[in-house]
Every structure is written in structure tokens, then in C-alpha cells.
DSSP file (Angstrom, degrees, kcal/mol; ACC not computed):
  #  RESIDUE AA STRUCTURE BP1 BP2  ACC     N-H-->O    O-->H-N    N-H-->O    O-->H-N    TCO  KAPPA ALPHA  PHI   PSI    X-CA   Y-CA   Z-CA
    1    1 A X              0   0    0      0, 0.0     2,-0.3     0, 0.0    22,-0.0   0.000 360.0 360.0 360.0 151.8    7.5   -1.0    9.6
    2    2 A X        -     0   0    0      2,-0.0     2,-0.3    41,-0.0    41,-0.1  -0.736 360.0-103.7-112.1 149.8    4.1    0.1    9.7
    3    3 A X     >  -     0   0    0     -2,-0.3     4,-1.0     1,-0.1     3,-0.4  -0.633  21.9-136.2 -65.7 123.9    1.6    0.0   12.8
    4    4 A X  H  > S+     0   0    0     -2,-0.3     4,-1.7     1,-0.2    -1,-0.1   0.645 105.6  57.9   7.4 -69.2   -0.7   -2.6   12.6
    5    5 A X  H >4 S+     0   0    0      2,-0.2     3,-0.7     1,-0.2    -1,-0.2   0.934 104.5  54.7 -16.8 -88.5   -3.4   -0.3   13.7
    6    6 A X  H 34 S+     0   0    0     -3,-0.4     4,-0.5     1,-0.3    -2,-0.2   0.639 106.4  51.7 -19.9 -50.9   -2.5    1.9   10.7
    7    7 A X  H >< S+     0   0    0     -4,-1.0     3,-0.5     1,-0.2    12,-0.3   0.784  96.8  69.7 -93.0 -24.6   -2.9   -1.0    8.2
    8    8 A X  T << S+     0   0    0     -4,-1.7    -1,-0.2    -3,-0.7    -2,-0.2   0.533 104.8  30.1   7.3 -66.0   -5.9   -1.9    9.3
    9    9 A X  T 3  S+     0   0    0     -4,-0.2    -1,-0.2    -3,-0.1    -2,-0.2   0.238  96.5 111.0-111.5   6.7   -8.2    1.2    8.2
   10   10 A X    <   -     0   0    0     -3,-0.5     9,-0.6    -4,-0.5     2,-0.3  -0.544  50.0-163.9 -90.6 173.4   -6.1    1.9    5.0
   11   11 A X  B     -A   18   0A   0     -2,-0.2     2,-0.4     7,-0.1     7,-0.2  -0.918  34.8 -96.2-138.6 165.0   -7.4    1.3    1.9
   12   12 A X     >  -     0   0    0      5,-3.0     4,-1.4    -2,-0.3    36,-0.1  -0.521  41.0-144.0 -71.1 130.3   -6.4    0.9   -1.7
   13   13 A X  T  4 S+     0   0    0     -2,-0.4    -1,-0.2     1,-0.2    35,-0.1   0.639  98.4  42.2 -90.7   2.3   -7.2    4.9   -3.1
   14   14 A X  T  4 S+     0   0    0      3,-0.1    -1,-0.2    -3,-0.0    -2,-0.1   0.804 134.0  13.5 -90.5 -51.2   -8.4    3.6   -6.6
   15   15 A X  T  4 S-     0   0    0      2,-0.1    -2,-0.2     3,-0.0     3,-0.1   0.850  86.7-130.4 -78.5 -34.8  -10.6    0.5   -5.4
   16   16 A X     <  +     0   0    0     -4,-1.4     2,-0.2     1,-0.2    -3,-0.1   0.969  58.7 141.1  48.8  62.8  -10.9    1.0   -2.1
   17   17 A X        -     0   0    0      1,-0.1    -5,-3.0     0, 0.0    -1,-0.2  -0.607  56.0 -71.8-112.7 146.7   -9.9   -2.3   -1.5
   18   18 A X  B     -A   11   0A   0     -2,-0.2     2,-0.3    -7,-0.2    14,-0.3  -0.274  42.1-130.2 -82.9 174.3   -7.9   -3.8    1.1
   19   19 A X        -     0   0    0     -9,-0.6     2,-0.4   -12,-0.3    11,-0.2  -0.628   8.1-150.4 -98.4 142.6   -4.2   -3.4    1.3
   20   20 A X  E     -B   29   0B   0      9,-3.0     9,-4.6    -2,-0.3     2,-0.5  -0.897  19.3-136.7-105.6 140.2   -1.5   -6.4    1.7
   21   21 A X  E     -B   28   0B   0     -2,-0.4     2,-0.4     7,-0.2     7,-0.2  -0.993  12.8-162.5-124.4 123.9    1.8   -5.3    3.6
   22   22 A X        -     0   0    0      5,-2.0     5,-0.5    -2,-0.5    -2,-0.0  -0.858   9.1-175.2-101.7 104.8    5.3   -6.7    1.9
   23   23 A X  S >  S+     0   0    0     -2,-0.4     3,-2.1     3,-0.2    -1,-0.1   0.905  75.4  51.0 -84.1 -35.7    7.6   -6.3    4.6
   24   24 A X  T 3  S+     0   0    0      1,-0.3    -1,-0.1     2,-0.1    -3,-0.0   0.670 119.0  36.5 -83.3  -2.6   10.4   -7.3    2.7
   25   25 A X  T 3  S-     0   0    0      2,-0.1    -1,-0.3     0, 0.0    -2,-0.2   0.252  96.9-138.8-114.7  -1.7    9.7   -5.2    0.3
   26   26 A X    <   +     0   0    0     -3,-2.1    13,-0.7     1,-0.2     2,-0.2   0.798  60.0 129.4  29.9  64.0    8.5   -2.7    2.5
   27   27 A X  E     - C   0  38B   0     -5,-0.5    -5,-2.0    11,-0.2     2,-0.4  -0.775  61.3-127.6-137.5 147.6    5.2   -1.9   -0.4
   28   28 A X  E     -BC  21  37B   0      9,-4.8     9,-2.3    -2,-0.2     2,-0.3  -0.898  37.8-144.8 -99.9 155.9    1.7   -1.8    0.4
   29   29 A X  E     -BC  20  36B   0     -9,-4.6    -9,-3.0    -2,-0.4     2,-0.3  -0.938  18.4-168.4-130.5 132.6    0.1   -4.4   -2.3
   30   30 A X  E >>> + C   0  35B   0      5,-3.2     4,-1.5    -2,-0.3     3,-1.2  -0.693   9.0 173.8 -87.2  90.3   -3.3   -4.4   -4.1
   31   31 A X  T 345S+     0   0    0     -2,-0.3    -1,-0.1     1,-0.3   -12,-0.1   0.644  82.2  63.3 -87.6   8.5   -4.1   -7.5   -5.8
   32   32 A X  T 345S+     0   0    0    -14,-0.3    -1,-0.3     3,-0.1   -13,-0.0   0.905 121.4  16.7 -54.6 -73.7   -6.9   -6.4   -6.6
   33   33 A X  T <45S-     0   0    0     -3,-1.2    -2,-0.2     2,-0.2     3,-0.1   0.880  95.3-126.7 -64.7 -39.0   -5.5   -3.7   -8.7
   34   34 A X  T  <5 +     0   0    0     -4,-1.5    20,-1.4     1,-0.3     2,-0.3   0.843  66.3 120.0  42.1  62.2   -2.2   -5.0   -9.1
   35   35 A X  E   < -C   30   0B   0     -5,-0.9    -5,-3.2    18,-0.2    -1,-0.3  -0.942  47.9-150.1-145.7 161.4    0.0   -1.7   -7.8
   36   36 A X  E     -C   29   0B   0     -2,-0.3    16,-2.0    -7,-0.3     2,-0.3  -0.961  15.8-140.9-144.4 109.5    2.1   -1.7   -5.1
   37   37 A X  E     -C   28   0B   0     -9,-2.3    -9,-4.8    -2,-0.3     2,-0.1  -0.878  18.8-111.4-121.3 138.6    2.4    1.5   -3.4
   38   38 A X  E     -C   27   0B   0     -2,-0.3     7,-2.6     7,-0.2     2,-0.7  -0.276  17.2-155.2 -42.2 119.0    5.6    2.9   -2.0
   39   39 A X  E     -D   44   0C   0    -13,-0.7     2,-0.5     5,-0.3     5,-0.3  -0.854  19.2-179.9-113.4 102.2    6.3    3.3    2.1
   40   40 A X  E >  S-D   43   0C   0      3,-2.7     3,-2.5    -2,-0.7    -2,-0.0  -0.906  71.1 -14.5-117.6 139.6    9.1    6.3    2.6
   41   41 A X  T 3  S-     0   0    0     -2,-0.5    -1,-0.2     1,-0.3     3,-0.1   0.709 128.9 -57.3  48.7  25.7   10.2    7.1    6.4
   42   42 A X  T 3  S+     0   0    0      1,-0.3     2,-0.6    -3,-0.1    -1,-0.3   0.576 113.6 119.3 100.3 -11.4    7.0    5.2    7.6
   43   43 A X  E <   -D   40   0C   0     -3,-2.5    -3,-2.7   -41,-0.1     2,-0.4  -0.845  63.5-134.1-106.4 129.3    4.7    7.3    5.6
   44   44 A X  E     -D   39   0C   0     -2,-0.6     2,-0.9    -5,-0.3    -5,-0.3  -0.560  10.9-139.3 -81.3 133.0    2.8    5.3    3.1
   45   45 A X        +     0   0    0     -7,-2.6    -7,-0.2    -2,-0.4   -17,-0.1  -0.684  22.1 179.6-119.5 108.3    2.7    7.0   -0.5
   46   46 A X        +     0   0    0     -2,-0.9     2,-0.2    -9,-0.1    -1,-0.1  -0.130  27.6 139.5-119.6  45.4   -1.1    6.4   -1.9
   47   47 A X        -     0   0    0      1,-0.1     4,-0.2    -9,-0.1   -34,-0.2  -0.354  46.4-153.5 -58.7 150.4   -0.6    8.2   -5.2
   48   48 A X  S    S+     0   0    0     -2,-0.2    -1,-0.1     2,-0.1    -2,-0.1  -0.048  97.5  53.0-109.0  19.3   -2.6    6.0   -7.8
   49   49 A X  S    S+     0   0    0      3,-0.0    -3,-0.0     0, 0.0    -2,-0.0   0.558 105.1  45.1 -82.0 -45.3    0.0    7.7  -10.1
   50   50 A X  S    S+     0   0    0      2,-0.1   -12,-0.2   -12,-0.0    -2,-0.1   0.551  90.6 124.6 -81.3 -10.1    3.0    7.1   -8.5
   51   51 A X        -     0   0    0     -4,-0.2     2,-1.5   -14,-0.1   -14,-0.2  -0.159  59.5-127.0  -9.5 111.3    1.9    3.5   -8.0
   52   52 A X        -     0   0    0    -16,-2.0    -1,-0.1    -2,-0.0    -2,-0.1  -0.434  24.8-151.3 -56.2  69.5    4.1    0.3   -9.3
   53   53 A X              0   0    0     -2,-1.5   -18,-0.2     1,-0.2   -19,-0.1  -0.035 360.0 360.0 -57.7 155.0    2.0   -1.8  -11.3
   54   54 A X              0   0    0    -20,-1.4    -1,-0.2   -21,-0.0   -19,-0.2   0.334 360.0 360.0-142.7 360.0    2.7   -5.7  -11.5
């Protein structure tokens, strides 16, 4: 789970837009973009390549 804090100042690295946190899914969300960026060992992964799109 990610600090609060944390989620706060990140931003989406294509728009630079804000981010939605899917806990259950444990993804940071742009709907803006529509990608869904990966979160491994707590570390948020804010490739715009490695991005999910939906």
C-alpha cells in the first residue's frame, strides 16, 4: 500500500495529470489517459511504456 503522502504529489508521466489508487488492484489509474501503471514492492512503476492501457 502506498503512503498517502506519496500519492499526493505523483503525477501521471505522460499528462501530468492526477493519479487514482486501485487498491485492490494495487495500480495507479489515469483516466485521463486511460493506463494503469504497475506498483511492485511499494515502488510505483511510471514507465509510459510499460503502462496497461484500458
Amino acid at each position: 500500500m502506498l503512503d498517502q503522502e506519496l500519492l499526493d504529489i505523483l503525477a501521471c508521466p505522460k499528462c501530468k495529470g492526477d493519479l487514482e489508487y486501485d487498491r485492490k488492484n494495487n495500480k495507479l489509474i489515469c483516466h485521463h489517459c486511460r493506463l494503469k501503471y504497475d506498483i511492485k514492492d511499494d515502488i510505483p512503476i511510471m514507465i509510459i511504456d510499460e503502462a496497461e492501457a484500458f
